[in-house]
C-alpha positions in Angstrom: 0.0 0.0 0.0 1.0 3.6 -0.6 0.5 7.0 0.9 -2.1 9.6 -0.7 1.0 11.1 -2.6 1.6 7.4 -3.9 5.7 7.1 -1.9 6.6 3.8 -1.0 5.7 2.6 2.6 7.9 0.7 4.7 5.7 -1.9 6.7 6.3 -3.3 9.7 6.8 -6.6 10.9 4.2 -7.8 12.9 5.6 -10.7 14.4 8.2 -9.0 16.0 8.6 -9.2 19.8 11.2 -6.4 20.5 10.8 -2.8 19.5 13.8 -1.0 17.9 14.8 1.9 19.6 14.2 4.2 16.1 10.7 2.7 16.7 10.1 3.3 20.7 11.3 7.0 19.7 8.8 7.9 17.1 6.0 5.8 19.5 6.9 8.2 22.1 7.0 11.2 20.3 3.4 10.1 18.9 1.6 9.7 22.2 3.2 12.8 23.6 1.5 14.6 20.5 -1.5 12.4 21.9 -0.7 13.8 25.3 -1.1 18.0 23.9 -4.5 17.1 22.2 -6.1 16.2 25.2 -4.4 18.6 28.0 -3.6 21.6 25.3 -4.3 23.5 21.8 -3.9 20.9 18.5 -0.1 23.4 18.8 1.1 22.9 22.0 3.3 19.8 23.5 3.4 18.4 26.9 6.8 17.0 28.1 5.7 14.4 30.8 7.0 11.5 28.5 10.5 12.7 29.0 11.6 11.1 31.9 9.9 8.1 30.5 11.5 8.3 26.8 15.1 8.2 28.3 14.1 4.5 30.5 12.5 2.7 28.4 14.1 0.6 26.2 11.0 -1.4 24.8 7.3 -0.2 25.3 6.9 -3.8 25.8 9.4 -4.3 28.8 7.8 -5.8 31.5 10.3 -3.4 33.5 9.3 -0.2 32.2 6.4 1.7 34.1 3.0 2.2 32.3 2.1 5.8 30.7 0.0 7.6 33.3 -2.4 10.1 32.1 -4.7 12.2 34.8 -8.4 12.3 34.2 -9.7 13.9 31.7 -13.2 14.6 30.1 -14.9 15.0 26.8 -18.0 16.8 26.1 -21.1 15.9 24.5 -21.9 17.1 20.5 -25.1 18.6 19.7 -28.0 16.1 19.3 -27.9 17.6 15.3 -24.7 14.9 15.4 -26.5 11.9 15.9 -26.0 10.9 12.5 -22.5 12.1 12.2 -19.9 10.7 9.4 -16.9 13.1 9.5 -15.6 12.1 6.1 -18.9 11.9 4.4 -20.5 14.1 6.2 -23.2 16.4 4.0 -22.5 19.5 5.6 -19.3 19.8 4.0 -20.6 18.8 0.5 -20.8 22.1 -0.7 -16.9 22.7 -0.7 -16.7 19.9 -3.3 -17.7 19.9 -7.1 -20.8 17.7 -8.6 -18.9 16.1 -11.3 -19.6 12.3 -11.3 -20.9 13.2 -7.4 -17.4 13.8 -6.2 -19.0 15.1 -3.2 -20.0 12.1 -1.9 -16.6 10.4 -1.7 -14.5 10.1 1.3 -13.7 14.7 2.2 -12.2 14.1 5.8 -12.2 17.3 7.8 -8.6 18.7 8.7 -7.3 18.3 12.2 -8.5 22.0 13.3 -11.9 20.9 12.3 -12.6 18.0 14.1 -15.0 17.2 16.5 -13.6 16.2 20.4 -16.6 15.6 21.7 -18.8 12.2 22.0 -21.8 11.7 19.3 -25.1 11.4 21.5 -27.6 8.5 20.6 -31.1 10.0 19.2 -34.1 10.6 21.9 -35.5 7.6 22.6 -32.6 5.3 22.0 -32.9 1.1 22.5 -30.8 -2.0 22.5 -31.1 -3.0 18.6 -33.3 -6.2 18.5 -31.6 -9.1 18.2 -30.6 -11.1 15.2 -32.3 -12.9 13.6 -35.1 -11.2 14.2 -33.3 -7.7 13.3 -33.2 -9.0 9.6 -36.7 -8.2 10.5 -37.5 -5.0 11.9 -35.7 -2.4 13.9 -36.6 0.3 16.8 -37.8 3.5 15.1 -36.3 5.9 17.9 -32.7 3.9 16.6 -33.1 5.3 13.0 -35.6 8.5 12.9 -36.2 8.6 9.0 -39.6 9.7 8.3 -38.2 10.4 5.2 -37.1 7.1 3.8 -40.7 5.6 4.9 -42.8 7.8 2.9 -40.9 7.7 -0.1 -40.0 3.9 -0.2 -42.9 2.6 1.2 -44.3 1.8 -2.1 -41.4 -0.4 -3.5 -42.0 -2.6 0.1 -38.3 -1.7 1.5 -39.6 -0.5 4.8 -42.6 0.4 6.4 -43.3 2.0 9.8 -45.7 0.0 12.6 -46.0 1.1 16.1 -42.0 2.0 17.2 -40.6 -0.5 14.9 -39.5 -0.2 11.0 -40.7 -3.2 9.3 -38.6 -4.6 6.3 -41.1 -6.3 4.4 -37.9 -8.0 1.6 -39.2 -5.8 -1.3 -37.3 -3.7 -3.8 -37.7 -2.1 -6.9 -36.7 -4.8 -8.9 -38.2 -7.5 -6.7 -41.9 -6.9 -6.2 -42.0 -10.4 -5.0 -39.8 -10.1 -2.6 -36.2 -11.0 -2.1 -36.5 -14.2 -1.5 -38.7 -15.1 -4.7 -35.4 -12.6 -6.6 -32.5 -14.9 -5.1 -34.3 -17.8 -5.9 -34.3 -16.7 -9.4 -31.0 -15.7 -9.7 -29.6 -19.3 -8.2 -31.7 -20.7 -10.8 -29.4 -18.9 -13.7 -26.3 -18.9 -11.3 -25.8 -22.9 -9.5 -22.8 -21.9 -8.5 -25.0 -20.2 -5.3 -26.0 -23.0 -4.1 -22.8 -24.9 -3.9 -20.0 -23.1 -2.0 -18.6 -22.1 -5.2 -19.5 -17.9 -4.4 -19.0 -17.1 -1.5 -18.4 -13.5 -1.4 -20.2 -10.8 -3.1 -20.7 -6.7 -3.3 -23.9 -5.4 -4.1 -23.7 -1.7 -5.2 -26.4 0.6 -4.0 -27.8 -1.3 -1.7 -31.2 0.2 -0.4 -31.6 -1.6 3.1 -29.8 -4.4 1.7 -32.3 -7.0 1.5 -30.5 -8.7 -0.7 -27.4 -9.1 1.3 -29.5 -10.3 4.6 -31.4 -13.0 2.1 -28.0 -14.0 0.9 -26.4 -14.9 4.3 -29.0 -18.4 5.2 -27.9 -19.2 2.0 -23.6 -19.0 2.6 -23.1 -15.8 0.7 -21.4 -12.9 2.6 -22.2 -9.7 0.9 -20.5 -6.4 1.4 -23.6 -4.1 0.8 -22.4 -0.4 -0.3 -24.2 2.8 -0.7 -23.6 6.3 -0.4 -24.2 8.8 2.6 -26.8 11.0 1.6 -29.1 13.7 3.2 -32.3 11.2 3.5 -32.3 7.9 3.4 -29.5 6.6 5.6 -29.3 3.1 3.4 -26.3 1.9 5.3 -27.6 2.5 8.8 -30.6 0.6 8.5 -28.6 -2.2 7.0 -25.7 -2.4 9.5 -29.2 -1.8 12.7 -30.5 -5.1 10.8 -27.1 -7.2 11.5 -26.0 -6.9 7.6 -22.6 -6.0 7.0 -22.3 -2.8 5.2 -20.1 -0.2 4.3 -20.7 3.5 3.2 -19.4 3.8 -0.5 -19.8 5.1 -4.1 -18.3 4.4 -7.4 -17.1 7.9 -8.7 -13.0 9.1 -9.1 -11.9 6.8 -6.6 -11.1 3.1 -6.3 -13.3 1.4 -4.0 -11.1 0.1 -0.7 -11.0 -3.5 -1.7 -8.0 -5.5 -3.4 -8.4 -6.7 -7.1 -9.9 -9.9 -7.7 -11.7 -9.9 -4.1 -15.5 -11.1 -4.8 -16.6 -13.9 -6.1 -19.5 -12.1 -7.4 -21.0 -8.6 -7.5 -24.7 -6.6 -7.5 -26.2 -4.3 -9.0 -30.5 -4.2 -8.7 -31.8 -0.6 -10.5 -28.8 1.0 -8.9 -28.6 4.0 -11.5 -24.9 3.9 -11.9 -23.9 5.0 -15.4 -21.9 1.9 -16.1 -20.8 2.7 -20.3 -20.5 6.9 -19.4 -16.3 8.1 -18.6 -15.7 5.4 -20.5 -16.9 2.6 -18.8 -14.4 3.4 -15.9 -17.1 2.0 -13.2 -17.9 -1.1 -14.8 -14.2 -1.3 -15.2 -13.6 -1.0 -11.1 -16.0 -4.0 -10.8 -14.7 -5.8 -13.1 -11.0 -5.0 -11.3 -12.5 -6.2 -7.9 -14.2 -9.0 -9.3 -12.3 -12.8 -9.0 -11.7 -13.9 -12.3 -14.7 -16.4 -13.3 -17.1 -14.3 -10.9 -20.2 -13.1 -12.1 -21.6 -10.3 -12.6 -25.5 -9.7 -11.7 -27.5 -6.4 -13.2 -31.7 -6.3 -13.0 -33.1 -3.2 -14.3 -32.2 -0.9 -17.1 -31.5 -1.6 -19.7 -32.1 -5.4 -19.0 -34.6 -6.9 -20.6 -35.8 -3.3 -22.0 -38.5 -5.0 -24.7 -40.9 -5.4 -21.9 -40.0 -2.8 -19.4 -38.9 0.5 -21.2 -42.5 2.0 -21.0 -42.2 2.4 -17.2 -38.6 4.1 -17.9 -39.7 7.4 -19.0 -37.4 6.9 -22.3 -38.2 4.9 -25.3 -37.1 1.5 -26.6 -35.0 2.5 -29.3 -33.1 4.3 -26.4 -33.1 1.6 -24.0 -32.0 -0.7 -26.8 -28.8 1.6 -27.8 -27.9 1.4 -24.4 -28.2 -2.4 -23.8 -25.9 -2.3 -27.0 -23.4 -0.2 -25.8 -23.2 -2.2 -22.4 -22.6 -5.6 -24.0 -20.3 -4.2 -26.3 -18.2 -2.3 -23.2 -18.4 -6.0 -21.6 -17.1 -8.0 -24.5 -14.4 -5.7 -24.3 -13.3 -6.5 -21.0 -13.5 -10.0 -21.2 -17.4 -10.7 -19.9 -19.7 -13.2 -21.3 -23.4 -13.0 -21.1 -24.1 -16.2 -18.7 -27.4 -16.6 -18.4 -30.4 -14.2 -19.1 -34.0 -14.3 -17.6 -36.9 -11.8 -17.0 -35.3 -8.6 -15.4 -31.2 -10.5 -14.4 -28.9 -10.5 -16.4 -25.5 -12.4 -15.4 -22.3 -12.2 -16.9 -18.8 -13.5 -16.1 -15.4 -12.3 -16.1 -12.9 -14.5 -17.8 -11.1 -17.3 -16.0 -8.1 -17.2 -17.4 -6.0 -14.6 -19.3 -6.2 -16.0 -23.0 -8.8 -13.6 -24.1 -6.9 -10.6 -22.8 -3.4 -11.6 -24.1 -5.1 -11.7 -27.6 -8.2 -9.1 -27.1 -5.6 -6.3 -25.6 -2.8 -7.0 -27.9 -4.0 -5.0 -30.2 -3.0 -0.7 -29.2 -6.1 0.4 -30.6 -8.2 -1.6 -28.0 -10.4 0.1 -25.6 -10.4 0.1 -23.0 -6.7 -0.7 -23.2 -4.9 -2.8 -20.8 -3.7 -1.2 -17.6 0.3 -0.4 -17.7 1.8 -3.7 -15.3 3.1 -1.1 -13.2 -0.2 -0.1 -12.0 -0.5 -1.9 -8.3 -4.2 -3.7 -8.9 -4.4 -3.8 -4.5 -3.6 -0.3 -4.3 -7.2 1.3 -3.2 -7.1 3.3 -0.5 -7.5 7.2 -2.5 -6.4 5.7 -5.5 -7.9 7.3 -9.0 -10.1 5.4 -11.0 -8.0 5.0 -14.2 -10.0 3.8 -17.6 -8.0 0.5 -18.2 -8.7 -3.1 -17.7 -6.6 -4.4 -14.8 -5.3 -8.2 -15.8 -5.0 -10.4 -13.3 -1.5 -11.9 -12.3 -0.6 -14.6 -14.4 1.8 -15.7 -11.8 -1.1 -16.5 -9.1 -2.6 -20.1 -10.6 -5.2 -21.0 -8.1 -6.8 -17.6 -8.3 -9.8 -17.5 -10.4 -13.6 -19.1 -9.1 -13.2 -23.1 -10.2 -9.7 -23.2 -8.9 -9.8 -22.3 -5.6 -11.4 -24.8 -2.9 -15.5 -24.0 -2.3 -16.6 -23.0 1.1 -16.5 -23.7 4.1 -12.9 -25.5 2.9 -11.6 -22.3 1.5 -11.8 -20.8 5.2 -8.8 -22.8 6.1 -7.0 -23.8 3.1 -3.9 -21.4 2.9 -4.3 -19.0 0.0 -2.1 -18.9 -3.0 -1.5 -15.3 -2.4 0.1 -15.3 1.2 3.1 -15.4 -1.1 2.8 -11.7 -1.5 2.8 -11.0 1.7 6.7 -10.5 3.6 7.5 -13.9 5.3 3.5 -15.1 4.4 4.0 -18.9 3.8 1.7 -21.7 5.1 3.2 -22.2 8.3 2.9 -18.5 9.6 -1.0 -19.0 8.5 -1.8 -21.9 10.2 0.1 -20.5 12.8 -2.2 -17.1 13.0 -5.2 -19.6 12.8 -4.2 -21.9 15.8 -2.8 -18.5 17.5 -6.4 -17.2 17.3 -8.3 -20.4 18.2 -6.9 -20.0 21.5 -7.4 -16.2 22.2 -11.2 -16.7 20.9 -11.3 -19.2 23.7 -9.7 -16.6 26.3 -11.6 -13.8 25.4 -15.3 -16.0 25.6 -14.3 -16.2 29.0 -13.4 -12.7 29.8 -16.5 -11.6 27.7 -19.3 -14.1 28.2 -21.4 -12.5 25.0 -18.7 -13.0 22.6 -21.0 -16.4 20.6 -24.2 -15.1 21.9 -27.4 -13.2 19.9 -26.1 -10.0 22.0 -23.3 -9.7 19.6 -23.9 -9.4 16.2 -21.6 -6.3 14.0 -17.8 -7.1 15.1 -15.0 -5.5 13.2 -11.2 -6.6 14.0 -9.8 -3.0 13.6 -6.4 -4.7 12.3 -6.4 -8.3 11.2 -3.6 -10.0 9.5 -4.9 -13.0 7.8 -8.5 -12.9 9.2 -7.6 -15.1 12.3 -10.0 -14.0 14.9 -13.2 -14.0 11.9 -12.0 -17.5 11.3 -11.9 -18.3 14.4 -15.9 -17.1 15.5 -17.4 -18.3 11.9 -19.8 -20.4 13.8 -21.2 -17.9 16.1 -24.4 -15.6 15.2 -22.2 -12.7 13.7 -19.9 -11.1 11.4 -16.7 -9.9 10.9 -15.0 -6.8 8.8 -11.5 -7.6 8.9 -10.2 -3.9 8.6 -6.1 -3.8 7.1 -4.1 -1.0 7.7 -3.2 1.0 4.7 -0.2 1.7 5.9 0.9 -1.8 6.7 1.2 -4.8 4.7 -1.2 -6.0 2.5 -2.9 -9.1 4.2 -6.1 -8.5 2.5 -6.1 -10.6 -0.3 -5.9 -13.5 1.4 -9.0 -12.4 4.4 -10.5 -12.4 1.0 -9.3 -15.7 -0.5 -10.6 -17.6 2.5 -14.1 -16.2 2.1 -14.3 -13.4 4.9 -14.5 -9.8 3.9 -12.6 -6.5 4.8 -11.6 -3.2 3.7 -8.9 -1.1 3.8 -8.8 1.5 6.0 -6.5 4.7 7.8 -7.3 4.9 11.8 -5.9 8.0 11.3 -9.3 9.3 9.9 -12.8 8.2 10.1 -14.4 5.1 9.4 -16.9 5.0 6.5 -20.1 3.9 8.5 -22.6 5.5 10.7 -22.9 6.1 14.3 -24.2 3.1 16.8 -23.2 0.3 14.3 -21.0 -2.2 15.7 -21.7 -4.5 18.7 -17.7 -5.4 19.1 -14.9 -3.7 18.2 -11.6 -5.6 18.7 -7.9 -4.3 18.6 -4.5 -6.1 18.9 -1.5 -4.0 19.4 -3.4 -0.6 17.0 -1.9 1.8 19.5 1.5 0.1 19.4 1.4 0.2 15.8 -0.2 3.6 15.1 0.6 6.4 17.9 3.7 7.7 16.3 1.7 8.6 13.0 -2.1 9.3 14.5 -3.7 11.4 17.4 -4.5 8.6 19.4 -7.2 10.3 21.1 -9.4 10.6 17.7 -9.0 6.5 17.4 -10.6 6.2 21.0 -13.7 9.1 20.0 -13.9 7.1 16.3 -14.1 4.1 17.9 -16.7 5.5 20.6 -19.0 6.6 17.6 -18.9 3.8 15.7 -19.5 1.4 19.0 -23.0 0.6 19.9 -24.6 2.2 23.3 -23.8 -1.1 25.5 -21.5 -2.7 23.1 -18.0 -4.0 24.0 -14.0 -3.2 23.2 -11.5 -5.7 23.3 -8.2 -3.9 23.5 -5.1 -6.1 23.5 -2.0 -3.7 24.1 1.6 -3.7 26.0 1.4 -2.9 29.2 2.8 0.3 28.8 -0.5 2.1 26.8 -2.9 0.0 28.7 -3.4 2.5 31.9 -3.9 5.2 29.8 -6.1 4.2 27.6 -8.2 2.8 30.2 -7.9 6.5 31.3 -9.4 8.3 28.2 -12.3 5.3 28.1 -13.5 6.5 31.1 -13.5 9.9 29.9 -15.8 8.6 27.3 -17.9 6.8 29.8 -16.6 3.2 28.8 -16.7 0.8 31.7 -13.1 -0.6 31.7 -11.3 -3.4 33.3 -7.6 -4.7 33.1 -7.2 -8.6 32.1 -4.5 -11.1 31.8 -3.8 -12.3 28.1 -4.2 -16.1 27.8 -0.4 -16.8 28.6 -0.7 -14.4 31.5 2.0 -12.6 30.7 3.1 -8.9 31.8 3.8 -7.2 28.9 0.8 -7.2 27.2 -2.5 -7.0 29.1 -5.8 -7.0 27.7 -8.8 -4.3 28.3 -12.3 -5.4 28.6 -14.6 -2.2 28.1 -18.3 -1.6 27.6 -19.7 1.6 26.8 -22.3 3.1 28.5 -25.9 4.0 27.2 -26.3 7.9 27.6 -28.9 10.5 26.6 -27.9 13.8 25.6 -29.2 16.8 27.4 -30.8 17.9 24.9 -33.2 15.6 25.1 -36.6 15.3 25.9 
């Protein structure tokens, strides 16, 4: 992975036990910058480390004294911040032009104009239900959109009874409902129903029915829409228990590695896919695992019978079914199977028909230049090329790697890429996390229950602790650094999903959406690059009233960031890892359910 300004990154090495001094040193200097934020202006410094910086030889010496911090406290926002997605957030969208909706990509506010202070739940606030009966229905008071009801109503997303949103399984392309849909679509597309896909994306997701239908039947989806003003798509999907992910297809690459799902989504999403040069169909068809399919209902599909409800005419609808097919033969996609309103295609399995489709210099779109890094995605420009997939990885593409649930622990072809990745340091992060999962149940006896649903591992290597909990009622989003080394890939190749992300900034998702949030060593890793004290208020707004932090650190962060949870009104206390050791302890915090003052 690469900075914004695309210079090389030098990752570091996970496995290591000792810290190099050059390493302690920039730690320190990081949480002292941590230190100002909290006691002084975003300028000022605070010099109570220095004492400390001259001792301490490793932050993980069991002889060096933890960092001790003295209370401090953090106001509450307004209640108008409920809602509140610092990077996407639509108060900002002004400063940003309309061109291809640029202003609804990732715009993270500068360091001077962020918010220290902790989001407040809306009046009226509850538990979520409970999956599976969240697939279901949802408290009102948790999601306030009178909005969204009155104008989607109709089309049976959701409906509002009593204090609950009902989600009846409808959709614009699936009067029906979504089961009757997905049934159709495994009819055209066996490869459902046998472990074969096991990971998909649907783009523009409404409440993501389709994603919640998908998950009795083995599929994990990632569902993806964009923040907007209204309809909060991605926060009813993520209060359900269905892992999503705020997101839109414009100038940037979406935060996923090349040849990730096994099969991707698109139900009347609106998405221009043959305008700019087809540059979004060419970002699916970049994330997309070669032999995965590609799924579109509405226009232009099947356009004979449905153009009269299009406000257009057929001749136009029929031009523009043209024009798609012809951008997908281009790219290597074959029209699978066709029925009513789905249409499926398939990316190639191999590279034949690029080596002789792309070989000539007229094509278009052209082949991307091999120097192009296909995993780099974290505010990486769309580019209008067709990204080949490595030649060198043999076991990549849909029919040659194993089907689910064996894929989950067969080591992927493309731990190769990764610095000392092999099959033994895999199986070893798999056995390493079997037995922390079993520690951690203990210490938190809702970790496998229905009280625990939305869990993300804020830095997973290989997708250990997801692995390890695939049997419990709930899901994981592995989260990789994008500063560290690319593991993602192979979270993917095993059939779990992820993103990339920067803890440095906001997370693209709502307030109040994750039961669980679990860290291994982020501070360790992170404090000499980010303001610590803006991962601890991310993570408080993303963490659901009552929900749970597992915080696995070295003994020397542990008292202090125990410190600023309290500040945030978490309920912390101090554990023993599983091998009871004292240079690492682990923190077991719950936050508290609050009102703001505001309210009534």
């Amino acid at each position: 992975m690469k900075y914004k300004d695309d210079k090389p990154l030098v990752h570091p090495d996970r496995k290591s036990k000792l810290v190099p001094m050059t390493v302690v040193f920039f730690v320190l200097c990081g949480f002292s910058f941590y230190l100002g934020g909290i006691f002084c202006s975003e300028k000022d410094r605070v010099d109570e480390t220095d004492d400390v910086s001259r001792a301490v030889e490793s932050v993980k010496d069991s002889s060096v004294a933890p960092l001790k911090l003295k209370s401090v406290a953090f106001p509450e926002c307004s209640g108008d911040y409920q809602d509140y997605t610092p990077c996407t957030d639509p108060r900002r969208w002004r400063k940003y032009g309309m061109h291809r909706l640029t202003f609804m990509e990732r715009h993270c506010p500068p360091i001077f104009e962020r918010k220290v202070c902790l989001v407040p739940p809306p009046d009226g606030y509850k538990p979520p239900i409970r999956w599976p009966k969240s697939r279901d229905m949802c408290w009102y008071r948790n999601v306030p959109y009178e909005w969204i009801n009155q104008q989607k109503s109709n089309q049976h997303w959701l409906r509002k009874e009593g204090d609950k949103f009902l989600f009846p399984g409808g959709g614009t392309m699936f009067p029906n409902g979504v089961g009757a849909y997905v049934d159709l679509m495994q009819d055209l597309i066996p490869e459902m129903r046998d472990g074969t896909i096991r990971t998909a994306i649907d783009t523009g997701c409404g409440v993501a029915s389709w994603g919640g239908d998908l998950l009795d039947r083995g599929v994990l989806t990632v569902s993806l829409a964009p923040r907007d003003n209204h309809e909060a798509q991605v926060q009813f999907a993520l209060e359900r228990g269905i892992p999503a992910i705020l997101g839109i297809i414009s100038t940037q690459r979406l935060p996923f590695p090349s040849s990730s799902f096994d099969m991707a989504h698109c139900s009347r999403c609106l998405i221009p896919w043959t305008e700019f040069g087809g540059i979004y169909l060419l970002e699916v068809h970049r994330i997309l695992r070669p032999g995965g399919f590609w799924v579109l209902s509405g226009p232009p599909v099947n356009y004979e019978n449905r153009w009269r409800g299009w406000n257009t005419t057929v001749e136009d609808q029929r031009s523009d079914y043209e024009k798609l097919q012809n951008l997908l033969s281009a790219m290597c996609f074959t029209l699978y199977k066709q029925k009513e309103d789905i249409a499926v295609w398939q990316k190639a399995s191999d590279n034949s028909c690029y080596d002789t489709q792309l070989s000539n210099p007229d094509a278009y779109p052209p082949k991307c230049d091999d120097s192009l890094e296909p995993d780099s995605a974290w505010y990486t420009p769309l580019r209008p090329c067709v990204v080949v997939p490595s030649p060198k990885v043999k076991k990549l593409a849909l029919d040659a790697i194993p089907k689910w649930p064996e894929r989950l622990h067969s080591t992927p072809e493309r731990i190769t890429n990764v610095q000392g990745g092999n099959s033994n340091s895999f199986k070893q992060d798999d056995s390493k996390w079997k037995v922390r999962v079993k520690h951690y149940k203990k210490l938190l006896p809702d970790l496998g229950t229905d009280k625990i649903r939305n869990v993300m591992d804020m830095n997973t290597a290989y997708g250990g602790f997801a692995a390890a909990v695939v049997s419990d009622p709930l899901w994981v989003m592995n989260v990789v650094s994008s500063y560290a080394e690319n593991t993602l890939p192979v979270v993917y190749d095993r059939g779990l999903i992820g993103t990339y992300h920067d803890w440095c900034e906001a997370f693209s998702t709502y307030p109040r959406t994750y039961d669980l949030l679990l860290l291994d060593g982020l501070f360790t890793a992170e404090s000499h690059r980010c303001d610590m004290k803006f991962v601890l208020l991310e993570m408080d707004r993303i963490l659901r009233p009552a929900g749970y932090a597992i915080i696995r650190e070295s003994s020397y962060f542990a008292d202090a960031i125990s410190t600023v949870a309290k500040a945030m009104r978490w309920n912390c206390r101090k554990e023993d890892t599983e091998y009871k050791t004292e240079t690492e302890k682990i923190l077991v915090c719950q936050k508290k359910l609050w009102y703001s003052s505001e309210s009534s």
